[in-house]
C-alpha positions in Angstrom: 146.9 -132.4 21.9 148.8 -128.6 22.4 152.4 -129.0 21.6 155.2 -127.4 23.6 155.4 -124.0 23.5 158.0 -123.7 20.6 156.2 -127.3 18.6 154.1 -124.9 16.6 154.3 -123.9 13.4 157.0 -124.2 10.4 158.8 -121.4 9.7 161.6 -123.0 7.3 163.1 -126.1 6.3 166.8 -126.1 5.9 167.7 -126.5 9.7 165.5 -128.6 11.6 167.4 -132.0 10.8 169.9 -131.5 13.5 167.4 -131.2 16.2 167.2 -134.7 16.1 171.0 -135.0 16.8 171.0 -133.7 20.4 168.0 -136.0 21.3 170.5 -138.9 22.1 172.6 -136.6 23.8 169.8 -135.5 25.6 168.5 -138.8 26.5 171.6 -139.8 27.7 172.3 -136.9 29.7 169.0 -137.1 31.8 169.9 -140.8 31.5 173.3 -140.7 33.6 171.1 -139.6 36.8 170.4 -141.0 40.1 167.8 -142.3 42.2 168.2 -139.6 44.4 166.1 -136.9 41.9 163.9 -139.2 40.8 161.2 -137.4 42.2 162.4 -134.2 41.1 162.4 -135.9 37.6 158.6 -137.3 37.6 157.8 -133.6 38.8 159.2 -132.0 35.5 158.1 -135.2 33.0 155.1 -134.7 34.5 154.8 -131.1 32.6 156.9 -132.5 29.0 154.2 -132.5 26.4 152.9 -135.7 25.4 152.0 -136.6 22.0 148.8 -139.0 21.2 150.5 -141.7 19.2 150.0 -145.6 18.9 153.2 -146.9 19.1 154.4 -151.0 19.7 154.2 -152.6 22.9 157.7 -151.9 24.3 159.2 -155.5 25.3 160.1 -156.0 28.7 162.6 -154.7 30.8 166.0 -154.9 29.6 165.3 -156.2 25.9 165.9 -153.8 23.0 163.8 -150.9 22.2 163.4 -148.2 19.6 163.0 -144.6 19.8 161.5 -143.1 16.7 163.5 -139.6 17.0 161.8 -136.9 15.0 163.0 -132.9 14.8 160.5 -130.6 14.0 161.0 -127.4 11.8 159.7 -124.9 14.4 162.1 -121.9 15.1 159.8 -120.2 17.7 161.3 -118.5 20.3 164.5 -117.4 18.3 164.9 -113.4 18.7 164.3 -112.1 15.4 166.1 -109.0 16.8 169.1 -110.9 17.2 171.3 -110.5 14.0 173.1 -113.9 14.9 169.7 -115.6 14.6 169.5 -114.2 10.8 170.9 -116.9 8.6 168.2 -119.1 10.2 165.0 -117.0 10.0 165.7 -115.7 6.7 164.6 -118.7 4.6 162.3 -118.1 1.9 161.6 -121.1 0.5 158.9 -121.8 3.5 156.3 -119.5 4.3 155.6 -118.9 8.4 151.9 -120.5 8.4 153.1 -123.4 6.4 152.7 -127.0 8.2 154.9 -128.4 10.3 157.1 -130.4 8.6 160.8 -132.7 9.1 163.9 -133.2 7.5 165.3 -135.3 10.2 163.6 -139.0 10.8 166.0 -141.7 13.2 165.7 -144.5 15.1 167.7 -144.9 18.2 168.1 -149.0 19.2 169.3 -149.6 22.9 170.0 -152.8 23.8 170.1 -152.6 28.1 171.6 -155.7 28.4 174.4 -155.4 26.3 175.1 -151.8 26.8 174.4 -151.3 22.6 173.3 -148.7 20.6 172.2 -148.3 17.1 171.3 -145.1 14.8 169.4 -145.4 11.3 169.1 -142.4 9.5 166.4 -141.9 6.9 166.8 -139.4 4.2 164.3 -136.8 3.5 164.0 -137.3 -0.1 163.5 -141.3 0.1 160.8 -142.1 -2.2 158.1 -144.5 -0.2 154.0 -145.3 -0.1 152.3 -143.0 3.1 150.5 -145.0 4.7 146.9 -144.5 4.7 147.0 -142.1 1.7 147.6 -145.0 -1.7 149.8 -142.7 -2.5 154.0 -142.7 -2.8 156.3 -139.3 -2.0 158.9 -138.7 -0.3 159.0 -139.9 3.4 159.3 -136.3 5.2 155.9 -135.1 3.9 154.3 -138.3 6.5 155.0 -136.3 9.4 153.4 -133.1 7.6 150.5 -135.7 7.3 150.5 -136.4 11.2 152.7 -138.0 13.6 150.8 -141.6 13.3 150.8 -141.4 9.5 154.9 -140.9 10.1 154.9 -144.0 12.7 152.7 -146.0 10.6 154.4 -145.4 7.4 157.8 -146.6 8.6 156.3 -149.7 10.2 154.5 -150.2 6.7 157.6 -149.8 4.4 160.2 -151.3 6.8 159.0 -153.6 9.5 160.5 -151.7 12.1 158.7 -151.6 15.8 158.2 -148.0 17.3 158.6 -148.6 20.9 158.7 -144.6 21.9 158.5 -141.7 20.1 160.4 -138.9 21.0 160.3 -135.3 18.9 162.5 -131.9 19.5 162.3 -128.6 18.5 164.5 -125.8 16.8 165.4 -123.8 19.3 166.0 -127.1 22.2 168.9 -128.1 20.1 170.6 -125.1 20.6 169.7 -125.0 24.2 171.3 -128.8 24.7 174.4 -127.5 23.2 174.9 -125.0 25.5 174.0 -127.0 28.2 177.0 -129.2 27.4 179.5 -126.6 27.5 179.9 -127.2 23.2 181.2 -130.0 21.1 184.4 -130.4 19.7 185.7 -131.5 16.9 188.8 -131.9 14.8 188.6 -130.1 11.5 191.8 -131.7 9.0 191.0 -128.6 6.6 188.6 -125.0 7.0 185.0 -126.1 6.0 182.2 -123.9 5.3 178.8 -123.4 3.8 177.3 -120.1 3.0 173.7 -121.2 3.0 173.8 -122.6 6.6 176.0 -120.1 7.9 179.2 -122.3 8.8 182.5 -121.1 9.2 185.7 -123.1 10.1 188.2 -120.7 9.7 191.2 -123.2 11.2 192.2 -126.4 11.3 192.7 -128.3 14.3 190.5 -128.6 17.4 187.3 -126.8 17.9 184.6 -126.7 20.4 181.5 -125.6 18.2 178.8 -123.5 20.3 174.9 -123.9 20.0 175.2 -121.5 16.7 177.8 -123.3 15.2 176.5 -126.4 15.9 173.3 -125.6 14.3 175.1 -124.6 10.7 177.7 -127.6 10.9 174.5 -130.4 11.4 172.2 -128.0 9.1 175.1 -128.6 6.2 173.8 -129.5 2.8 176.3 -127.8 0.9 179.5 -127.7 2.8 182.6 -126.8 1.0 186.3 -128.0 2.3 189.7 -126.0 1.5 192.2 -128.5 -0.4 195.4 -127.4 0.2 196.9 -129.1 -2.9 194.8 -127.0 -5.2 194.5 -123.9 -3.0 191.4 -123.3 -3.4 187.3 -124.5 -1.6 186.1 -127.6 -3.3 182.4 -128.5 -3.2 181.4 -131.9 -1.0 178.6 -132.8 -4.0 176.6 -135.6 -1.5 174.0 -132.9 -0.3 172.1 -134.6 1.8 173.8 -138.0 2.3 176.9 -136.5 3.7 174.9 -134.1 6.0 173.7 -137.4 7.5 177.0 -138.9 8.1 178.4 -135.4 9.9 174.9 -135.5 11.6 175.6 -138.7 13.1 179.3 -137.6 13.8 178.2 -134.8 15.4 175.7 -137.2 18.1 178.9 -139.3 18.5 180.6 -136.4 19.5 178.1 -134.5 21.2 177.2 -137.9 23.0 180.7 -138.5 24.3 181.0 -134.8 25.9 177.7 -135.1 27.4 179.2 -138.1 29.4 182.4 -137.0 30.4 180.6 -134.2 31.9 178.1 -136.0 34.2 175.3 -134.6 36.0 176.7 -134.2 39.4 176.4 -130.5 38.7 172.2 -129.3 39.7 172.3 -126.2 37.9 172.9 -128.4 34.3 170.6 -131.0 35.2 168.2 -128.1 35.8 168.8 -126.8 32.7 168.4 -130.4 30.7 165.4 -130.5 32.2 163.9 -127.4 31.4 165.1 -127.6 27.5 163.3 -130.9 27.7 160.1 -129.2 29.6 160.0 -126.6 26.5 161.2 -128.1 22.7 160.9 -131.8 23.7 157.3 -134.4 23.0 156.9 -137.6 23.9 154.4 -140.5 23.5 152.6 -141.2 26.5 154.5 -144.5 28.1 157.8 -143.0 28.4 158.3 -142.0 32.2 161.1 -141.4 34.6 161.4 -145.2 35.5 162.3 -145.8 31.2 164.8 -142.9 31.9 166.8 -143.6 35.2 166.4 -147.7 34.9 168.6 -146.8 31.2 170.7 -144.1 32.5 172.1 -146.9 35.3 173.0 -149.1 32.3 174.0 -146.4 30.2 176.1 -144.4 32.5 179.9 -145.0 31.1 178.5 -145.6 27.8 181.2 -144.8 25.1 179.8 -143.3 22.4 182.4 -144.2 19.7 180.7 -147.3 20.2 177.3 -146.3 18.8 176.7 -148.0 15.4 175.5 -145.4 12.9 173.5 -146.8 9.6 172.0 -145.0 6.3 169.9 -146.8 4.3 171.3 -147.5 0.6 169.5 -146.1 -2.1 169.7 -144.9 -5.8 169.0 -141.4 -7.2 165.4 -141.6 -9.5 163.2 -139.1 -11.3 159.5 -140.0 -10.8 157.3 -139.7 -13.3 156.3 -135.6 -11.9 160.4 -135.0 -12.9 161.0 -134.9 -8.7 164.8 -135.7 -8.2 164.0 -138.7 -5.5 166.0 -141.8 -3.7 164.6 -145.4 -4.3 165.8 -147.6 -1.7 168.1 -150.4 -2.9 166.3 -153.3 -1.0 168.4 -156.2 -1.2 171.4 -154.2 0.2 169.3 -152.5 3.0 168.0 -156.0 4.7 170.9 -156.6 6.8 170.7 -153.0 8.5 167.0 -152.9 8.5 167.1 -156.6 10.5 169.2 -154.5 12.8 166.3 -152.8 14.3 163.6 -155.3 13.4 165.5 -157.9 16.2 166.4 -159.9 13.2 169.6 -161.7 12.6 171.6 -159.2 9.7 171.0 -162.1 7.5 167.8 -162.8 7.7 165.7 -162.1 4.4 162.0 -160.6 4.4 160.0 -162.7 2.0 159.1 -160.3 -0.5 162.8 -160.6 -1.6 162.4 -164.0 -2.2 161.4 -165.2 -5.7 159.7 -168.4 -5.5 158.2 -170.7 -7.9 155.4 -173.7 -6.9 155.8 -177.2 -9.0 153.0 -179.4 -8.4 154.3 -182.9 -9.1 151.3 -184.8 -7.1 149.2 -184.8 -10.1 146.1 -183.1 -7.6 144.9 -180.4 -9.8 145.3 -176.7 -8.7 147.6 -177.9 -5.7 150.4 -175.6 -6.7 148.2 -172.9 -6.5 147.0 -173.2 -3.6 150.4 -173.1 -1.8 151.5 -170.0 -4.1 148.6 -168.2 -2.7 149.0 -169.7 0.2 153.1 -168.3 0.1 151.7 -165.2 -1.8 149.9 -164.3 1.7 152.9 -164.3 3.8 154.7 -162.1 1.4 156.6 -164.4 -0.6 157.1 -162.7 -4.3 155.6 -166.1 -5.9 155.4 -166.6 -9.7 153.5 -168.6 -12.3 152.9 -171.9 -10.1 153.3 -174.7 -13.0 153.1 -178.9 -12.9 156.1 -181.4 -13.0 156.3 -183.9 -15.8 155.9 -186.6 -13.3 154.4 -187.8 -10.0 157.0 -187.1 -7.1 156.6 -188.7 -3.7 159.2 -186.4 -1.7 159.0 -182.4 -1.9 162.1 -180.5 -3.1 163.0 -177.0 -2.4 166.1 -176.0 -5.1 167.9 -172.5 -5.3 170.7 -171.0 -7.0 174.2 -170.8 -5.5 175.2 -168.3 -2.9 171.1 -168.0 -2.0 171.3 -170.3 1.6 169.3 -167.4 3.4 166.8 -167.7 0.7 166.0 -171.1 0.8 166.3 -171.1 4.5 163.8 -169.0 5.0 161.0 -170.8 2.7 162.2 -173.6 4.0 161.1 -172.8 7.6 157.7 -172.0 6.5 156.8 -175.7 5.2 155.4 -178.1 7.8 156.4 -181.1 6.2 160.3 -182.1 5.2 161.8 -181.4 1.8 164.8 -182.3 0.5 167.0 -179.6 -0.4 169.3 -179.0 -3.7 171.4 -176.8 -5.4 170.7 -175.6 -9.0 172.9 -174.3 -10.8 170.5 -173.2 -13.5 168.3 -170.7 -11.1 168.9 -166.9 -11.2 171.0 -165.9 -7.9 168.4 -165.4 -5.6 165.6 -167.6 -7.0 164.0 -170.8 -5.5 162.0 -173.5 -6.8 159.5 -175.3 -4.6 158.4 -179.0 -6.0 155.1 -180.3 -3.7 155.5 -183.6 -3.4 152.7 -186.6 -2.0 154.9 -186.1 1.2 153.9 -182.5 1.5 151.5 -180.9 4.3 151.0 -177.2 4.2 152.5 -174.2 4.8 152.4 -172.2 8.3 152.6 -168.1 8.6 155.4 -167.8 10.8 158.9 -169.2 10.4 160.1 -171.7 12.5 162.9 -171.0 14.9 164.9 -174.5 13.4 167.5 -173.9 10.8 167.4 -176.5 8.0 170.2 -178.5 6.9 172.1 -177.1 3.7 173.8 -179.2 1.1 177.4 -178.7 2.2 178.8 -179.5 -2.1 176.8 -177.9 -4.8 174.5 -180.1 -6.1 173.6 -179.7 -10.1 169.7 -180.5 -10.8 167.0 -179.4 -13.0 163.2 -179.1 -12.5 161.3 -180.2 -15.3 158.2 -178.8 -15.5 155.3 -179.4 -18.2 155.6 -178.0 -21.8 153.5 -174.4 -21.4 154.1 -173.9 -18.1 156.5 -170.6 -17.3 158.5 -170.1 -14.3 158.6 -167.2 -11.8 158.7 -163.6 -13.8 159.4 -162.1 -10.8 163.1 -160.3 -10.8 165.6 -162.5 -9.0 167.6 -160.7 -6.2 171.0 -161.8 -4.6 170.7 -162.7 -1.2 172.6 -160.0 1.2 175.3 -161.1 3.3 175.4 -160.7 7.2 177.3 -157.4 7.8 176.6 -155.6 11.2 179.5 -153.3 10.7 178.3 -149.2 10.6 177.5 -147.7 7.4 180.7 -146.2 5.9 180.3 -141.9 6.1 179.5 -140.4 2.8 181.1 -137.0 2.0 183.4 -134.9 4.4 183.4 -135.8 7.7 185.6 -134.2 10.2 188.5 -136.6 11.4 187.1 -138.6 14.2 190.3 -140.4 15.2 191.6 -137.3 16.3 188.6 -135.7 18.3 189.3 -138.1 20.8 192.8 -135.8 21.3 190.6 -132.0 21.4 189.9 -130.9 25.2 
């Protein structure tokens, strides 16, 4: 399928993560409109260009969905004539025929019903298996693989739905931010960054235009004045603090598109017509998805928008590429954000588990590790009790509840639960009893009862049997709180105070 008219070829990488950053404002600006140009609205949607992508069956109306917001790398239709356009054509560390590639993956979460909305970020450099290709890299180059490989990758590695799938290009951010009349902000210091082209000269409040805009979200290596020392000092988080101003900058650029309204034609005109040219969109979002939102969404405040970035840990690979590995454990709770999950809700793969058959059937316990092993449990060694049991036991080590919870809900027969004291933090030890059933694929929605005093005991199993050599992993707490920024952020407090 032919792209929009400025979706087509790569022509550098540093600046196309802040294209994304506009789509929410964008979204929410066409989502703030009326009945009354609805048909005005199916006219122009009719004429967006719509990408061929499988994405989830969106639930229905009102439930939470998520947009899969990707910015492209395009910068067709900037003037090369225009010396303002030069710090962002003159990049040669892509070549023009190059393909198509992203620096700039999020998913948006509205919740209708509640008025909600999330943002997770993905960085670029996150190390991850592409689907369809047995191979790991980092998660940018699935989108230079295709748009489903992207879609498919994410729901692979992370569980996450893609209910729509919404993608911008280059020159469309710009556009939005003119559109909006700027975005202000409220620099506490002068910032800038010679390879994006940003200059703060001031502090205090200022109203960044569509160029300035584009170096401030482009930032990778912004530097900030520090009066004490009287001199710039480097912000070193590259990439990680470009995503917390990047999701600043929505915030902000969010909140002016609101206060502003659409009860002007000539801007909603001109939203329209940016979203005609530099926006794609899978196939099931129409105007009905736009203006049912935009009544729920009309006074949304967007200091109320929940931003997350997904924890990880710098690596080399074994190639020498300077990489992120995602810290699982500690990403769970944000990632059950946008699966629909409760934040403390654990995935079973993070669960250790160990099968003692104490039935004296041979080969029971592994048959319910394979069993476990299926539904993504990380299952050990199973082993055999000393003795005949009648009743199952499930044990785990303190400060694991969510753990055993979760295994817990996937047996079909009762077991008595325990604490052990011995376990690694994260562990749990399933004994089959004669009592026990089978196992079933999906959870059930009945939390078990927990042993409200720590209770001491120890599974005995027979000499030469091992235990789990899986790696033990602590149980994440709940936490729906936004991901704290990383790096220099302008002071939000006091944008609230800039005109």
């Amino acid at each position: 399928m032919s792209g929009p008219k400025h979706l087509a070829k790569a022509q550098r990488r540093t600046g196309r993560q802040i294209l994304l950053l506009v789509v929410g404002s964008a979204l929410c600006l066409l989502l703030l409109t009326g009945a009354g140009v609805a048909g005005y609205l199916n006219y122009r949607f009719g004429q967006i260009t719509r990408f061929d992508v499988a994405i989830d069956v969106a639930p229905a109306s009102g439930e939470p969905r998520n947009y899969l917001l990707v910015g492209s790398d395009s910068r067709a239709g900037l003037d090369p004539a225009d010396p303002a356009n030069a710090v962002f054509l003159n990049d040669e560390s892509v070549s023009a025929d190059g393909p198509q590639r992203t620096d700039t993956i999020m998913i948006l979460r509205v919740d209708p019903d509640d008025g909600a909305a999330s943002l997770l970020s993905f960085p670029r450099d996150l190390w991850v298996p592409i689907a369809g290709t047995g191979e790991s890299n980092r998660i940018n180059t699935a989108f230079t693989a295709g748009r489903e490989v992207l879609i498919d990758t994410i729901r692979q590695n992370f569980d996450i739905p893609i209910h729509h799938y919404v993608e911008i290009d280059f020159v469309g951010f710009m556009g939005l931010v003119e559109s909006i009349g700027g975005v202000p902000f409220y620099f506490d210091t002068p910032v800038r960054d010679t390879h994006s082209g940003l200059v703060v000269q001031d502090s205090g409040c200022v109203t960044l235009d569509a160029r300035q805009s584009l170096s401030f979200a482009r930032s990778r290596y912004l530097e900030y004045y520090d009066y004490e020392s009287e001199s710039f000092q480097s912000d070193p988080t590259g990439d990680l603090g470009r995503i917390s101003r990047q999701q600043e900058f929505m915030r902000r650029a969010i909140s002016t598109a609101v206060s502003k309204g659409l009860s002007n034609p000539a801007t909603l005109n001109d939203l329209v017509n940016i979203g005609v040219d530099f926006v794609g969109l899978d196939p099931s979002l129409d105007v009905s998805d736009i203006l049912g939102l935009g009544r729920r969404f009309a006074s949304f405040d967007a200091d109320t928008l929940q931003t997350y970035s997904l924890p990880a840990t710098p690596f080399r690979t074994s190639g020498g590429a300077s990489v992120l590995d995602l810290e699982t454990t500690a990403a769970e709770p944000i990632l059950n954000i946008f699966r629909g999950l409760d934040p403390s809700e654990l995935t079973p793969g993070l669960i250790p588990v160990t099968v003692l058959n104490g039935t004296g059937t041979d080969g029971l316990a592994g048959d319910v590790t394979a069993a476990l092993d299926a539904i993504g449990f990380a299952t050990g060694e199973p082993g055999d009790t000393t003795e005949v049991v009648a009743e199952s036991t499930v044990s785990y080590a303190p400060g694991s509840e969510n753990a055993v919870s979760r295994l817990v809900r996937h047996l079909t027969s009762p077991a008595r639960i325990t604490v052990d004291e011995e376990l690694e933090p994260g562990e749990v030890v399933l004994v089959v009893g004669q009592d026990f059933t089978t196992v079933h694929d999906q959870p059930s929605p009945t939390m078990p009862d927990l042993p409200t005093t720590t209770t001491t005991t120890s599974t005995t199993a027979a000499p030469g049997d091992t235990s789990s050599s899986t790696t033990a992993v602590t149980t994440p707490e709940s936490t729906t709180s936004t991901t704290a920024p990383v790096g220099y952020v302008p002071d939000a407090s006091a944008a609230s105070s800039c005109p």
